[in-house]
N, C-alpha and C positions, 0 to 999 in steps of 0.2 A: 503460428504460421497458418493453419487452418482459417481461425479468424480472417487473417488480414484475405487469403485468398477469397471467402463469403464475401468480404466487402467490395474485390475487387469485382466477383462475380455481376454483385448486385448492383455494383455502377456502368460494367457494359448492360446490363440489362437496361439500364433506364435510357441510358444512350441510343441504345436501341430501338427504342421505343418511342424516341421523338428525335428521330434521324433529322430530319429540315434541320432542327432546331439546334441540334446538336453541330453539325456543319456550320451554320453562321455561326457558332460562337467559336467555333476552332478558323474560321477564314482570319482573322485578323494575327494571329500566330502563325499560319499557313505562308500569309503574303509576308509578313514580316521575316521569316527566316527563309522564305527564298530568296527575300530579296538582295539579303543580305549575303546569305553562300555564294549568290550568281554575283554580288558586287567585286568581292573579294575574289572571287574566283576567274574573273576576265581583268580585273587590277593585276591579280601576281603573273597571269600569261601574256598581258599587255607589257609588262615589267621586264618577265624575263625575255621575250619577242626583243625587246631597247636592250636590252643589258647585250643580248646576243649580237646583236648586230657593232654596237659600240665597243664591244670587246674582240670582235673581227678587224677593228681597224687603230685602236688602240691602248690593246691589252699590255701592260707593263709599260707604258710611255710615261715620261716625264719632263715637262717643258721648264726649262732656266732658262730665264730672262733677268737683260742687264738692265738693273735701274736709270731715270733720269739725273739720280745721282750722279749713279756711275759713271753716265757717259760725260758727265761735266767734266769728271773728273779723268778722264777719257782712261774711263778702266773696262775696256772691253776685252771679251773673250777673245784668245788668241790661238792658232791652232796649237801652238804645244801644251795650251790646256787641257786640250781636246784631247791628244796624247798620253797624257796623263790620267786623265779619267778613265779613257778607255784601258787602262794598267790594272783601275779596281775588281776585286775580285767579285762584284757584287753587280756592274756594269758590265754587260752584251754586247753594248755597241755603243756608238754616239755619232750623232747625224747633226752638221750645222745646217743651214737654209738660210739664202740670200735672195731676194726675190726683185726684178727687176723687170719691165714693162719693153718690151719691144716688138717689132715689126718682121715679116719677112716676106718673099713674093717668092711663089712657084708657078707652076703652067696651072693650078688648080683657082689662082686669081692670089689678093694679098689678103694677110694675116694677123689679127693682131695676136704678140708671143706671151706668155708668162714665163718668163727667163729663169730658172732656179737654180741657185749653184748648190751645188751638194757633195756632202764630203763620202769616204769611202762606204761608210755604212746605210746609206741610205735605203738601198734596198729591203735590209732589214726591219729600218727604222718602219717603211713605207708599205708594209709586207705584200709587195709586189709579185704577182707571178710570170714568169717570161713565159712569153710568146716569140720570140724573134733574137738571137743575139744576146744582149746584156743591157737591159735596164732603158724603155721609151716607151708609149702611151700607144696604144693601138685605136682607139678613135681618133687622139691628134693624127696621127699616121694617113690614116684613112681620108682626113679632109685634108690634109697639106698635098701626096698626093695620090689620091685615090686609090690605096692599096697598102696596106701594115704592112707587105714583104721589102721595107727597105733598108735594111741593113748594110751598109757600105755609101750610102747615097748622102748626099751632103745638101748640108739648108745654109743659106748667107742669112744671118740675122743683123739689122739694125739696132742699136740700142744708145740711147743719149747722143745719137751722129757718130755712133760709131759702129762699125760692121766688122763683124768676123765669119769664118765659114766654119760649121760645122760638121763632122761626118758621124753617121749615125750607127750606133752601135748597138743598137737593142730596141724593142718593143715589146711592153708590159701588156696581157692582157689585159681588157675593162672590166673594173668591178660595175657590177649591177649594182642600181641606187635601191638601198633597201626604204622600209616603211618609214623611220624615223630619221635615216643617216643618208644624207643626197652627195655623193660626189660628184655630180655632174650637174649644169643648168644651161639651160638653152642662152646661146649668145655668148656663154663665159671664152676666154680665148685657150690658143692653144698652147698646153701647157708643155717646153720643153726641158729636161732636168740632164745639166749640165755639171761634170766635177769643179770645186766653186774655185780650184787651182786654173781652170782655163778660160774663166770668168775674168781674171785681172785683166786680161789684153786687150778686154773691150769694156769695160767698165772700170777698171782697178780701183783700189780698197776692199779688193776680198779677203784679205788676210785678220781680217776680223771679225767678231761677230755679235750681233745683239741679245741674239737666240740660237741656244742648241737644244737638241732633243734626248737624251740617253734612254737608251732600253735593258732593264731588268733583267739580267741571266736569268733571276727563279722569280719568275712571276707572281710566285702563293707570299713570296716575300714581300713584306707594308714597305708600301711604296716609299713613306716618309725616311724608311732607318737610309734605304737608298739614295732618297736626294738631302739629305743630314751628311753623308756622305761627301758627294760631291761639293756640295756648297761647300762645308769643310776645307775640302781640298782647295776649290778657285779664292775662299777666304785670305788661305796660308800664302798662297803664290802672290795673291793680289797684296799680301798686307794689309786689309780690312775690316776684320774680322770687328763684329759688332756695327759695321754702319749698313746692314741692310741695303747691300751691292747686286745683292742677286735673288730673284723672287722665281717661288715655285710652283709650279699646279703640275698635278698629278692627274693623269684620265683617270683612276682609282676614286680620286676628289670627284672629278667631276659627276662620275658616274656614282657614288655614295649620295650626292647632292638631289640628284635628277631622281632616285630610288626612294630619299626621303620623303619631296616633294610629291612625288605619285601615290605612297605610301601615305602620308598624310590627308591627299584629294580622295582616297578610297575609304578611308578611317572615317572621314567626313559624312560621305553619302553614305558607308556600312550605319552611320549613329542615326543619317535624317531617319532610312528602313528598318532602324530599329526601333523608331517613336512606333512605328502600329504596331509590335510586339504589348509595349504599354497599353493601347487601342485594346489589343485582341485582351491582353489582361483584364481591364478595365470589364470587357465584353462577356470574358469568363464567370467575372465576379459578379455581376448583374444576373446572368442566366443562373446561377445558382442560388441567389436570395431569388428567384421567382419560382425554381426546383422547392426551396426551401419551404416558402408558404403552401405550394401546389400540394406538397405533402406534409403540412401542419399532423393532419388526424394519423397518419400513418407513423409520425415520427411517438407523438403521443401513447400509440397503442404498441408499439415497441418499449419506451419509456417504462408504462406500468407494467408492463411484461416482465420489469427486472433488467433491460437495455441499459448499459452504462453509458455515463455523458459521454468519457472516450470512444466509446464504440460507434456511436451517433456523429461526432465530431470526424474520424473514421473513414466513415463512410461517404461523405460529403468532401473531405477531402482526397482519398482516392478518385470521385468520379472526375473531381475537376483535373487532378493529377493526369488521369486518363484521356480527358479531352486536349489536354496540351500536348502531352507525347504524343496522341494521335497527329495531332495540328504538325507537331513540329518532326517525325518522320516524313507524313506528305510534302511536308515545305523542304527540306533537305531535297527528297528526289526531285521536286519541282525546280529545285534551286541547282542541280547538280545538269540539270535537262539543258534547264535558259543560260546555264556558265557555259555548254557545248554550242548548243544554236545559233548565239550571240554572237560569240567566236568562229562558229563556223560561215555568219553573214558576216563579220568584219574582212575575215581572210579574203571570200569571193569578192569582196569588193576593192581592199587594197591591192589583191595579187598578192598575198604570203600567208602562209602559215600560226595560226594565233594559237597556243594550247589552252585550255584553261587552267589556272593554276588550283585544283580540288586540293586544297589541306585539309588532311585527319583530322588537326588539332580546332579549326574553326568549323567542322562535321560536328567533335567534341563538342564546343563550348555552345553550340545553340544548343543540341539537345539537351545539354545542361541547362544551359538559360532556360527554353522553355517549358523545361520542368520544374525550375523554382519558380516561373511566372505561375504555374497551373497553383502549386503551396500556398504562394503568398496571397495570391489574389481568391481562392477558396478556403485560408482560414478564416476570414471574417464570417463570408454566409456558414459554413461547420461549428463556428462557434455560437452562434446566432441558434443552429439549430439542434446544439447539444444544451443549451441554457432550456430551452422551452420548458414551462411546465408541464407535468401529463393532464393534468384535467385541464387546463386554460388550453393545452391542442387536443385534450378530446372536443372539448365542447363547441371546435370552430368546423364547418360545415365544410 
């Protein structure tokens, strides 16, 4: 232990001693592992920032949809399916949606509607907050006519030439359009969500459906054993089973999907910032075969002294050991600095909150990394300069 501490001694010494030089060869380890912490580190707050917000609007949802088969074979969803599922001990809720294009005129001027029938869980399904009553949009509100307090107040909608009048029973507040998730767009119409039973009088053929939505009672529950489930169940009633009647996606899916793909773009760019760790290696490796010769006579007059090849090889390998952990603590902090900065100019500029995601385990693994780059890439010069002869390095100037 003694030993190895001399060696260690004697390689900050040299270090020291040719500081410039000693800095450019740790910069290429330096940039490499910040680059890479700071990569990795506004990937997984970038990540979780989408996961958050995605999971604000459709955490445990599940969409079944009836195939082009199906409908050939005019096997659509029917509400006592609907009935039925919602029975499952495993389903929350279940939400149909019928969506249908129509018109309406108030004193605020005309409209165009996005008509929705919706069954009793919607609001659930929708995770809707009230502002007013039971269940309507409070920016629709506001432009139809000029005031969300309309509760009681009744709208005449047009739809396919046919008119009905509605009275209104509730306003939803507005969700805010987050960073990656828009509920809102300039010009879209206004959306009014109507039970899809009082939908027949003015469209009829609501008692059908092509899509429904089911919500998860335990959300920690895999979404799949949930819609295995279901499917299941509309198989049996349908008589089915086996022709691929009803197709699933899971927000769990989709959001696994999008996690992947981001996840793989940051793997990507963490490998390009990892080529200059190779760089700074490479760069280690060369400053110490120039170490090396610099100090031919000294290694020599160690040598005849009785210096073992181990000892020599040692030495030369601690200093480079040392220039990388050097390298690669300041590239952590530098990497941990540009992960907050980064994120802290993303946030000011979309208007939200970005964290960066700092993991232990990738803090771990570079220090690791660039402490086998400092080994591998200063065994060659350590071996180089434990082979030396004593007299062929005394005799060189």
């Amino acid at each position: 232990m003694g030993g190895l501490y001399e060696y260690i001694k004697m390689a900050v010494q040299n270090i020291r001693a040719n500081k410039g030089r000693s800095f450019l060869t740790m910069l290429g380890i330096i940039i490499g592992i910040a680059s890479v912490i700071a990569i990795v580190s506004i990937g997984e707050g970038t990540k979780n920032q989408m996961n958050s917000e995605i999971d604000g609007i459709g955490s445990g949802l599940i969409a079944i949809d009836v195939s082009n088969d199906a409908m050939t074979e005019d096997e659509w969803i029917t509400p006592d399916d609907v009935q039925e599922i919602r029975k499952l001990d495993t389903v929350g809720g279940v939400s149909v949606s019928n969506n249908y294009d129509g018109e309406t005129v108030t004193g605020k001027g005309n409209f165009s509607i996005m008509l929705t029938g919706e069954g009793p869980d919607a609001k659930m399904i929708n995770n809707s907050d009230m502002k007013y009553g039971s269940y309507f949009g409070e920016t629709d509100a506001r432009q139809l006519f000029g005031t969300d307090d309309v509760v009681g107040m009744s709208l005449d909608i047009t739809c396919y030439d046919s008119s009905k009048s509605f009275r209104i029973m509730g306003v939803t507040t507005q969700k805010e359009n987050g960073t990656f998730v828009s509920y809102t767009y300039d010009g879209m119409p206004v959306t009014v969500n109507v039970p899809y039973s009082s939908m027949d009088d003015l469209v009829g053929g609501t008692d059908e459906f092509y899509s429904i939505t089911v919500v998860q009672a335990d959300k920690t529950l895999d979404s799949q054993i949930v819609a295995d489930q279901v499917v299941h169940l509309l198989e049996k009633r349908h008589q089915c089973a086996g022709e691929d009647y009803f197709h699933v996606q899971s927000f769990q899916d989709v959001l696994q999907s999008m996690n992947e793909m981001l996840g793989m773009v940051t793997a990507f760019i963490s490998f390009v910032a990892g080529i200059s760790l190779l760089v700074g290696g490479i760069g280690v490796m060369n400053i110490m075969l120039v170490s090396v010769t610099e100090r031919t006579r000294e290694i020599g007059i160690r040598k005849s002294l009785g210096a073992k090849t181990s000892s020599i090889m040692l030495q030369f390998l601690a200093e480079a050991a040392i220039l990388t952990v050097m390298g690669g603590v300041i590239g952590i902090i530098l990497g941990i600095l540009a992960g907050y900065g980064i994120c802290s100019i993303m946030s000011g500029s979309m208007g939200m909150t970005i964290t960066p995601g700092i993991s232990p385990t990738v803090i771990l693994a570079a220090t690791l990394f660039s402490c086998a780059v400092g080994v591998f890439f200063g065994i060659y010069p350590a071996k180089k300069a434990a082979k030396l002869s004593p007299i062929e390095a005394l005799r060189r100037n």
